[in-house]
C-alpha positions in Angstrom: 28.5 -28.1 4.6 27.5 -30.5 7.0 25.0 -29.3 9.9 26.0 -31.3 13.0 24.6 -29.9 16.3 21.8 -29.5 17.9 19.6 -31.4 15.2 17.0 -32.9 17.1 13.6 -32.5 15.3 12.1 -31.6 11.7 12.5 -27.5 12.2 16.3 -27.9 13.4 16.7 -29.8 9.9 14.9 -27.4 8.3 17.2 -24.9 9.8 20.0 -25.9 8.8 18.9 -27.1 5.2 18.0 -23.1 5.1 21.6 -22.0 6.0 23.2 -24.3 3.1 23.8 -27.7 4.2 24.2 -30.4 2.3 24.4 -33.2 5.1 23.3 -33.4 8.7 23.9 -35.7 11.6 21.4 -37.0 13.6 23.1 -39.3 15.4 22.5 -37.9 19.0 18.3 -38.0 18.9 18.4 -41.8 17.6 20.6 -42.5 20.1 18.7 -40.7 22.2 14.7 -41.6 20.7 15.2 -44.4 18.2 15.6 -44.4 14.7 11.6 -43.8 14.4 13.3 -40.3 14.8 14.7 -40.2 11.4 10.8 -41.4 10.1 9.2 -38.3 12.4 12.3 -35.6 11.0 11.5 -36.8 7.2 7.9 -36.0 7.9 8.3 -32.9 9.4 9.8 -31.8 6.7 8.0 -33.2 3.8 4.8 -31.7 5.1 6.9 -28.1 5.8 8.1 -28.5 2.1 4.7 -29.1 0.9 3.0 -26.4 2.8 5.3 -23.9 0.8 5.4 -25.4 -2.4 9.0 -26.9 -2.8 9.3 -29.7 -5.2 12.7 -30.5 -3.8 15.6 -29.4 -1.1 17.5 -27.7 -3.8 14.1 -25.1 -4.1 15.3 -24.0 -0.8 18.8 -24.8 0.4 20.8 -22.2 1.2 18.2 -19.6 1.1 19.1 -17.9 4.5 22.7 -17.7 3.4 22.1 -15.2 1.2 20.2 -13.0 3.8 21.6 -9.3 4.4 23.9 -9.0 7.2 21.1 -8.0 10.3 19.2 -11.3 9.3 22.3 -13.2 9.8 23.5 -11.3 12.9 19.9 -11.9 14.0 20.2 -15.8 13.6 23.0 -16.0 15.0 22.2 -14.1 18.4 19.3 -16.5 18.3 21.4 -19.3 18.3 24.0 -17.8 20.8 20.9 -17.4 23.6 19.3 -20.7 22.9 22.3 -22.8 23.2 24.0 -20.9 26.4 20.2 -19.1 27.8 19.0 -22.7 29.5 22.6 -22.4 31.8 21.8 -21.6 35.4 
């Protein structure tokens, strides 16, 4: 699975790492801030990997794809208001 929207700093990585995803694309926020952004995303999540103790992406991937069915319906309301909640 390849995450692909809305990936614009370390947590939205970290995010979608978390739901399964194997790949992302980034390609919006370099365009957007450089590609000092992909430096900035890689440290952001290094240093949330090393605050929890994960050796390696694999120790985590995924792990909110196997959440019961309110977490999920939970995330995904979350995501619903945050992408359409900032339209006036």
């Amino acid at each position: 699975m390849t995450g692909a929207t809305g990936i614009h700093d370390g947590q939205a990585l970290i995010k979608m790492l978390l739901a399964g995803a194997t790949t992302v694309e980034v390609v919006s926020t370099v365009i957007r801030n450089g590609s000092e952004r992909i430096t900035l995303m890689n440290k952001e999540l290094s240093d949330w990997m090393d605050g929890r103790g994960y050796a390696g992406i694999e120790d985590f991937r995924g792990a909110m794809a196997g959440a019961d069915a309110r977490q999920r319906a939970a995330l995904e309301r979350f995501q619903y208001i945050k992408t359409f909640g900032d339209i006036s």
